[in-house]
C-alpha positions as CSV (number, residue, x, y, z in Angstrom):
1,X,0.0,0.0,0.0
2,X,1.6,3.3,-1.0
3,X,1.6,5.9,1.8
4,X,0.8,9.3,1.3
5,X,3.8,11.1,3.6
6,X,6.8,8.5,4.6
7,X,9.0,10.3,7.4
8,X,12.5,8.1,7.3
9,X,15.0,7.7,9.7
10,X,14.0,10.4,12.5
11,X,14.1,10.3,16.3
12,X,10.4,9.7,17.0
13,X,9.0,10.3,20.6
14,X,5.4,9.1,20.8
15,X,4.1,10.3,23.8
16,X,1.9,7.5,24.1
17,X,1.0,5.9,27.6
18,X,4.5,4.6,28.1
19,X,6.0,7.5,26.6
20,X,7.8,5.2,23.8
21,X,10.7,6.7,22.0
22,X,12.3,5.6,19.0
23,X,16.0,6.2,18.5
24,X,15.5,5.3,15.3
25,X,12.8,4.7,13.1
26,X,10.2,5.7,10.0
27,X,6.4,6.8,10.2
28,X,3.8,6.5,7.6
29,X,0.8,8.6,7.1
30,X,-2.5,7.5,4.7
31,X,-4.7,9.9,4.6
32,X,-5.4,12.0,7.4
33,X,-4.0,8.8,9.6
34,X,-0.5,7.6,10.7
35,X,-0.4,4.6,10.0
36,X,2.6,3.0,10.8
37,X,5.2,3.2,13.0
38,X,8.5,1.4,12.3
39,X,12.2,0.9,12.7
40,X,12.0,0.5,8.6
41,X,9.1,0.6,6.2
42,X,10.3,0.1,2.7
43,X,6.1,0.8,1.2
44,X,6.4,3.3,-1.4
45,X,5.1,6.6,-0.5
46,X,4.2,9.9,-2.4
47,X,6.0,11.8,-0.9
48,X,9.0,11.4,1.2
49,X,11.0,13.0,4.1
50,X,14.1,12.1,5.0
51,X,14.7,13.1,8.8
52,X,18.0,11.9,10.0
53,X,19.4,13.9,12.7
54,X,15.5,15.4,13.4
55,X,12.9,15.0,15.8
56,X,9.4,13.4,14.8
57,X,6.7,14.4,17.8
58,X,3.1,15.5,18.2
59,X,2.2,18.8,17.2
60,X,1.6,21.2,20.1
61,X,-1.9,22.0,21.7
62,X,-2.7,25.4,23.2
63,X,-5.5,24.3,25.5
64,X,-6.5,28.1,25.7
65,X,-6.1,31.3,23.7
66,X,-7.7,34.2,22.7
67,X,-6.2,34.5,19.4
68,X,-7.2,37.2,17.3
69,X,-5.7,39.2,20.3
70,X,-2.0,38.9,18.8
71,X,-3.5,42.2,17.2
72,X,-2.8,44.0,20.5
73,X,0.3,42.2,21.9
74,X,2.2,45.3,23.2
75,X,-0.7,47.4,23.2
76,X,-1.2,48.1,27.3
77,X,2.0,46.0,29.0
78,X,3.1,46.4,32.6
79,X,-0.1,47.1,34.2
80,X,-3.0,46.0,36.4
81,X,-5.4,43.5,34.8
82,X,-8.3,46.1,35.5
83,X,-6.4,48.6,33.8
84,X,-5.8,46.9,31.0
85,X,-9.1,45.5,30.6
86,X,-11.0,48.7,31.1
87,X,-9.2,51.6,29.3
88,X,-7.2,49.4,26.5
89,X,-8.4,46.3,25.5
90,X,-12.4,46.9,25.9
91,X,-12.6,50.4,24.0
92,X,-10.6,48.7,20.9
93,X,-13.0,45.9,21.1
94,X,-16.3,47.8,21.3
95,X,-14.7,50.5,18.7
96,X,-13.2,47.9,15.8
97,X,-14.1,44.2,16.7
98,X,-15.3,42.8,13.6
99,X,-15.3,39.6,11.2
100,X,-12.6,41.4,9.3
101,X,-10.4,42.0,12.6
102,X,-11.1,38.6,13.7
103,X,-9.6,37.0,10.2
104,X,-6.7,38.8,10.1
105,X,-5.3,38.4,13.7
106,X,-6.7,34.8,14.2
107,X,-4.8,34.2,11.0
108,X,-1.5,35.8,12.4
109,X,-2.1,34.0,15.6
110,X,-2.7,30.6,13.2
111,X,0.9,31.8,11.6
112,X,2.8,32.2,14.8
113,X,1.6,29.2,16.5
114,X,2.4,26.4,13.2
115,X,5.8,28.2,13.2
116,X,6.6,27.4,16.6
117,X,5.3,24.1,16.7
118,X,1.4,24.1,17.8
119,X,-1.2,22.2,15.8
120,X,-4.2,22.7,17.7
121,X,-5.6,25.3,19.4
122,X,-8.4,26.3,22.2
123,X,-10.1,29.8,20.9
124,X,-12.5,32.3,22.7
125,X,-13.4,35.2,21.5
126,X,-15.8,36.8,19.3
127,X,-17.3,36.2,15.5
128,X,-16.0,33.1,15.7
129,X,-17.1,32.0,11.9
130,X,-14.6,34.3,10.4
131,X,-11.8,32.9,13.1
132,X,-13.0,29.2,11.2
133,X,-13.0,30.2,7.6
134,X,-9.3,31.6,7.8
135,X,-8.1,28.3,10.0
136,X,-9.6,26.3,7.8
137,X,-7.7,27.6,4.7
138,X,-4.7,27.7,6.4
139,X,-4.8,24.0,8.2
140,X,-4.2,24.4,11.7
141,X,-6.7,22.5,14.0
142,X,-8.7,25.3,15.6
143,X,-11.2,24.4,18.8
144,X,-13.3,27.8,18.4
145,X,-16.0,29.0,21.4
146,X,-18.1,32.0,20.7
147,X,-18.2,34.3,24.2
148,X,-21.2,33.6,26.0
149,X,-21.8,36.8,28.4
150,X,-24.9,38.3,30.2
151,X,-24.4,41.7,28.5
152,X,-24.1,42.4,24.7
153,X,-20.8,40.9,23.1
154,X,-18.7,42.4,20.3
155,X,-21.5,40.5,18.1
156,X,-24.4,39.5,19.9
157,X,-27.0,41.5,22.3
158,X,-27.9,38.6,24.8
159,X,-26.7,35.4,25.6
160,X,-29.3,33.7,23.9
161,X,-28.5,35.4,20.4
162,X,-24.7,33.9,21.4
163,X,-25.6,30.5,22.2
164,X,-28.1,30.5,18.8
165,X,-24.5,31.7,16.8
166,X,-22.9,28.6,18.2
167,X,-25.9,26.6,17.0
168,X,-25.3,28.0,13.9
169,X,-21.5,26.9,13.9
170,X,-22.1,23.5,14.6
171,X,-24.3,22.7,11.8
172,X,-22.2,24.8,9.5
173,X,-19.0,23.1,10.8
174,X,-20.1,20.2,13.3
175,X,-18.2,17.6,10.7
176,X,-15.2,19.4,9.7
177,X,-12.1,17.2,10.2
178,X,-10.2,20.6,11.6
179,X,-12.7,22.9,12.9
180,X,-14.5,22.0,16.2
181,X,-16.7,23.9,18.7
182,X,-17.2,24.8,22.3
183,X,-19.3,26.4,24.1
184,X,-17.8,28.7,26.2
185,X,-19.2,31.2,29.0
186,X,-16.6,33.9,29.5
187,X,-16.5,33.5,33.5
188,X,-18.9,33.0,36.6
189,X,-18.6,37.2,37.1
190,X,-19.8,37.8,33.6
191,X,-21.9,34.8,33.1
192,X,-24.7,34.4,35.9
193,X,-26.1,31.7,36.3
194,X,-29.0,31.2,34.2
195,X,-26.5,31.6,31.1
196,X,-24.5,29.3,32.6
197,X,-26.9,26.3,32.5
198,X,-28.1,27.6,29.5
199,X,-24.6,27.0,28.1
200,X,-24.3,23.6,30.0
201,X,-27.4,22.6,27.9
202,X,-26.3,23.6,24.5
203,X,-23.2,21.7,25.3
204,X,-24.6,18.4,26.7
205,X,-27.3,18.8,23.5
206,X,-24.4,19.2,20.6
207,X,-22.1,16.9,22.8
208,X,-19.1,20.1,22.5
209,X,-16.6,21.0,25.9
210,X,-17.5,23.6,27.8
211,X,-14.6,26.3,28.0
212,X,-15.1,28.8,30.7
213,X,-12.6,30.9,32.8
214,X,-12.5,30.5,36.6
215,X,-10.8,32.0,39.6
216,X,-8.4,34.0,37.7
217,X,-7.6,36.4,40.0
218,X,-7.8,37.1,43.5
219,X,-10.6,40.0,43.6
220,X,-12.5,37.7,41.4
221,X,-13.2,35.2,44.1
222,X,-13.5,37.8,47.1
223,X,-16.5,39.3,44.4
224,X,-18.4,36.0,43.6
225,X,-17.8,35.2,47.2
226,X,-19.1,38.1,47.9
227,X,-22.4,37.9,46.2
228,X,-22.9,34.1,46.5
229,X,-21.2,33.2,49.3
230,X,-19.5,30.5,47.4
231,X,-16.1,30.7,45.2
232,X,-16.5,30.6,41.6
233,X,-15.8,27.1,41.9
234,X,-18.2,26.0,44.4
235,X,-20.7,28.4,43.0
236,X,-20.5,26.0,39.6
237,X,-20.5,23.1,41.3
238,X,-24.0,24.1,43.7
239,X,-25.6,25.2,40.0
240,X,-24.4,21.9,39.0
241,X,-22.3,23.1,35.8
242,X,-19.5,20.9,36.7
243,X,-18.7,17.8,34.9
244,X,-16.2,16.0,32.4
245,X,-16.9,18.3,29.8
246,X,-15.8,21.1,31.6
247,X,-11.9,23.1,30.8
248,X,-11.5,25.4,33.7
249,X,-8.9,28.3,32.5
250,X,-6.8,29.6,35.1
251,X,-7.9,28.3,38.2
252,X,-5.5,30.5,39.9
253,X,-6.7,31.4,43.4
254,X,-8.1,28.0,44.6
255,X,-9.4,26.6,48.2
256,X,-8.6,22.8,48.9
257,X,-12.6,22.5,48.9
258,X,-12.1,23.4,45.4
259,X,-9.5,21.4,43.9
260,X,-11.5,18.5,45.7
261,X,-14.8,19.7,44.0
262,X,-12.9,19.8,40.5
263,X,-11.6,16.0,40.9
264,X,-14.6,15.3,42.0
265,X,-16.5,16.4,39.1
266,X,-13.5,15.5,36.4
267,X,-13.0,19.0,35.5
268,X,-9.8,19.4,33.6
269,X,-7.6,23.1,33.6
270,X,-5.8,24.6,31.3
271,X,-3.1,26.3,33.1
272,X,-1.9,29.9,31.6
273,X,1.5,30.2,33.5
274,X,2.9,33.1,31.8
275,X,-0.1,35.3,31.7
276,X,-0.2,34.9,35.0
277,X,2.6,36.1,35.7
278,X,2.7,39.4,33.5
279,X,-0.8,39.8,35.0
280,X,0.6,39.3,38.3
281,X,-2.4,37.2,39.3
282,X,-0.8,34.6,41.3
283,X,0.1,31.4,40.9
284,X,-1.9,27.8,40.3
285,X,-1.6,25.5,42.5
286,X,-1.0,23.3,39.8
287,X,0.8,20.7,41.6
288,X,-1.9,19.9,44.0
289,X,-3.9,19.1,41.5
290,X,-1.6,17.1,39.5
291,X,-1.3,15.0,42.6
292,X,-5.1,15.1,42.5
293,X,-5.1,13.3,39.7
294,X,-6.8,16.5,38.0
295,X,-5.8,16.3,34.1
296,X,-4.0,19.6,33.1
297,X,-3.2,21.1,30.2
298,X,-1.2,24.4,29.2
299,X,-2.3,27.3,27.1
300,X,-0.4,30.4,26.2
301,X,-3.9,32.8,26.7
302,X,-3.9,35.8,24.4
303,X,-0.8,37.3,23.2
304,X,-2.1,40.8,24.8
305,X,-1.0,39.7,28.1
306,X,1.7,37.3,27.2
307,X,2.9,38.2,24.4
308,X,3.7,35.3,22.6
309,X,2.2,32.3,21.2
310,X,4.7,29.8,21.5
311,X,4.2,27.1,24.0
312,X,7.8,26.3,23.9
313,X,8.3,29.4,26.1
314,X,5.3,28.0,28.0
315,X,6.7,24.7,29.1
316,X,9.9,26.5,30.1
317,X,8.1,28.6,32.0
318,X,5.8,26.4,33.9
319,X,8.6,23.7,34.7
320,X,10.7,26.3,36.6
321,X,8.2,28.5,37.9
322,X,6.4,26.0,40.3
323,X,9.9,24.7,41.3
324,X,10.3,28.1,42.8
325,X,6.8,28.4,44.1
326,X,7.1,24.8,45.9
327,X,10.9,25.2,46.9
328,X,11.8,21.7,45.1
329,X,13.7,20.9,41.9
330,X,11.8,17.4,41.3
331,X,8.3,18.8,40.6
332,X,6.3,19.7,37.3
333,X,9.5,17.0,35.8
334,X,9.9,17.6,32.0
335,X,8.2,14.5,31.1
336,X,5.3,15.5,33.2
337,X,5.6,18.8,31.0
338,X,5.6,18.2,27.9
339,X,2.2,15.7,28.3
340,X,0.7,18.8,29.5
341,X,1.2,20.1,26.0
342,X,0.2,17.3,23.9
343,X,-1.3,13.8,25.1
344,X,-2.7,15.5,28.4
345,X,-3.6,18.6,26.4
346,X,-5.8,16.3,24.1
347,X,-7.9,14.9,27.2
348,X,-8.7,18.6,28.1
349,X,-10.0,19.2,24.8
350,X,-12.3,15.8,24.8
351,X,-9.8,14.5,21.7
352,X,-7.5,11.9,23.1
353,X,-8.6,8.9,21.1
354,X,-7.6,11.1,17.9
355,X,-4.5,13.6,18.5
356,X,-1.9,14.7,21.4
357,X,0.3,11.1,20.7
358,X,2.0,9.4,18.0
359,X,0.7,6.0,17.2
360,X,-1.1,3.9,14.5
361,X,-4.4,5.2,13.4
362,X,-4.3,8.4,15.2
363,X,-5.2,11.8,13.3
364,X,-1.4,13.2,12.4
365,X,-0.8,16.0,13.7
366,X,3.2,16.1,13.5
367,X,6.0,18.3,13.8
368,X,9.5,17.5,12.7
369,X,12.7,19.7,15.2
370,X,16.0,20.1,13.8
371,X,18.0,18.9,16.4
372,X,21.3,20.0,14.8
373,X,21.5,23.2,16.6
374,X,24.2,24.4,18.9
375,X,21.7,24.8,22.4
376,X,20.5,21.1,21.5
377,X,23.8,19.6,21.7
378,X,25.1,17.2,23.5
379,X,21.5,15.3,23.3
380,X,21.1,13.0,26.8
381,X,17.9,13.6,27.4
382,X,15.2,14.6,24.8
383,X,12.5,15.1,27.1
384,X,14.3,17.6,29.1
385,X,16.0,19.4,25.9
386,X,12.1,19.7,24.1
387,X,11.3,22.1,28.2
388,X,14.5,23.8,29.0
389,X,16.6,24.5,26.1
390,X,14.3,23.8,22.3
391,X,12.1,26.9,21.3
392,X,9.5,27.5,18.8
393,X,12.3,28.0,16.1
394,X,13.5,24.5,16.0
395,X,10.1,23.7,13.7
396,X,11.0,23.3,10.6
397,X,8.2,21.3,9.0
398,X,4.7,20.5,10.5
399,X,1.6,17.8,9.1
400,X,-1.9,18.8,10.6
401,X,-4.3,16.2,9.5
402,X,-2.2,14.1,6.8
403,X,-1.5,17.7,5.4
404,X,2.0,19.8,4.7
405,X,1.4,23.3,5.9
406,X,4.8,24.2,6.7
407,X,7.8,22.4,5.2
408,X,11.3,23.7,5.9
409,X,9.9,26.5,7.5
410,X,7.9,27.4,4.6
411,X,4.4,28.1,5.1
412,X,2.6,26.2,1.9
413,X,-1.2,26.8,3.1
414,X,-1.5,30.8,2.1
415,X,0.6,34.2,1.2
416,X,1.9,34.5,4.9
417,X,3.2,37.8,4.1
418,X,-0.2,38.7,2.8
419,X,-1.3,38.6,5.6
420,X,1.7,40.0,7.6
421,X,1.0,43.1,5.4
422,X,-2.4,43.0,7.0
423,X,-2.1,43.1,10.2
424,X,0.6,45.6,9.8
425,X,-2.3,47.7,8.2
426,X,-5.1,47.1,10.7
427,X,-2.4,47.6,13.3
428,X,-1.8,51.5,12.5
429,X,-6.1,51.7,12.7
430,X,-6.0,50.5,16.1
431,X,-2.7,52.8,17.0
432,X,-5.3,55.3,15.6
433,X,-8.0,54.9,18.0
434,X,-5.6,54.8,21.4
């Protein structure tokens, strides 16, 4: 049987459950599939890449991002997240969110992230459909959920106008191979609970994740405790919104009672270290629930409070940060890390029988390092080279879905600097408006 894409003689780590890693060793893809993995495969093969001295792995997954947003990285740094929100990044919003805005930054974003190595990606924002259309025609694997908030959003007047939109996406897009949907109220503070349910509903009736922001910061909590007498956490669980559907972003300021309520309920977080940190909004007790047994993935969150896309930078970060935080050099290990950005990532997003791992008739979704690079030698341990030392720039080619979209660092899917040359131009409208 003649393969479509024959990788030959690469380094191939799986990240299957027993983290399998082949020295040595060739990879087939038919279709959209890999379908073998092998120390030689002599099939023919349309095309053929010949890897020696490279690293085969899974592509990436952001489990969280707002992407369009890489149209105001820089815009308000070094300031408080109330600040930010309320006299930089809401006024652009109100003033020139549209479909157009939305298509050119999600298709920057969609740029930065293949470049550095991510495949898939966890989106909520606004005018989602135009944030599909330009994924779609570039190839990456885009998880998209439309804002669900109790006042009007960039493109909708209620909640219920939003959660009709995301009907609307689903039967448009429901069976795309690369576009898939949440639903995804914005937070507990801005998402009562009424919407809430109403969002758990549509979810539980289109059988999507449920993507909503929780205890984020600090002032957060002491609000919604405040008003409900609960933490945003047990305030979800009392409404019964909680279950296995459920990606909690953030989860910052949390109470034992609440890590116990997530396991509980299977909830799984996507954990936003370095946002956190430029936000200064504390730090996740991410190792509890690790030891929990609480599945956690990593996202990068927007690049307006990041203020990059590259979740090599975010595995860096996250490894050494919480060895700080906890005062010992043995936790958040790189093995431990780097699941958090692809196989664990995958269970976050509901997808772990399809992407997030290498192995035979699993969706390929594949990047290929150069590991002939003066930082990545000597080589002892490839785990701990992908976390502390590799960065976005070792990609050099990446397959999403049994497709090329970048090979040796050529992007083959669109004019990249078309649309460079666009968001250079929409950038001076929103300088404009400051």
């Amino acid at each position: 049987m003649t393969a479509d894409i024959l990788i030959k003689n690469a380094m191939i780590l799986t990240m299957d459950g027993n983290l399998s890693l082949h020295e040595k060793a060739d990879l087939a893809i038919s279709g959209s599939k890999i379908s073998t993995i092998s120390p030689s495969i002599s099939a023919p093969a349309k095309k053929i890449i010949e890897a020696q001295g490279k690293l085969v792995m899974p592509g990436l997954i952001n489990c969280h991002t707002h992407a369009a947003m890489v149209m105001m990285r820089g815009l308000a740094d070094d300031m408080p997240l109330d600040t930010w929100w309320q006299k930089f990044i809401f006024p652009i919003e109100k003033k020139l969110l549209n479909p157009e805005f939305i298509r050119i930054g999600a298709g920057l974003a969609a740029l930065e992230m293949i470049r550095s190595g991510t495949t898939a990606f966890a989106d909520m924002y606004f005018f989602e459909e135009a944030a599909a259309q330009i994924c779609k025609k570039i190839g990456i694997r885009a998880f998209l959920g439309e804002g669900v908030l109790d006042f009007p959003s960039p493109d909708c007047k209620t909640a219920d106008e939003t959660l009709k939109v995301i009907e609307g996406l689903h039967e448009k897009w429901g069976k795309d191979p690369l576009i898939h949907l949440m639903v995804a109220p914005h937070a507990p503070y801005s998402c009562g609970p009424e919407n809430l349910m109403k969002s758990k509903a549509l979810a539980e009736k289109l059988n999507l994740p449920l993507h909503i922001h929780v205890a984020e910061t600090a002032t957060e909590v002491a609000e919604t405790k405040l008003k409900y007498k609960a933490s945003p956490v047990e305030l979800l669980s009392q409404i019964g919104f909680l279950n296995e559907r459920v990606s909690a972003v953030h989860c910052v300021h949390l109470s034992k009672t609440d890590i116990d309520l997530l396991k509980k309920h299977k909830v799984k977080v996507a954990h936003c270290q370095e946002s956190n940190m430029k936000l200064a909004s504390g730090w996740a007790p991410i190792v509890e629930l690790l030891d929990e047994g609480v599945i956690v993935g990593l996202g990068t969150d927007g690049a307006a409070s990041n203020n990059n896309l590259d979740m090599f930078d975010e595995m860096d970060a996250v490894a050494k940060v919480h060895k700080l935080v906890r005062n010992d050099p043995t936790v958040m290990d790189a093995p431990t890390v780097l699941k958090m950005a692809t196989s664990d990532a995958a269970k976050v997003l509901l997808k772990e029988k399809e992407i997030g791992s290498l192995e035979a008739g699993k969706t390929a979704d594949i990047i290929i390092l150069d590991l002939n690079k003066p930082h990545l030698v000597p080589l002892y341990n490839i785990y701990s080279q992908l976390v502390y030392s590799a960065g976005g720039g070792e990609v050099e080619t990446v397959i999403i879905n049994g497709q090329l979209v970048m090979e040796n660092h050529m992007i083959l899917t669109v004019d990249e600097q078309g649309i460079l040359d666009e968001a250079r131009e929409l950038s001076r409208r929103i300088k404009n408006e400051i």
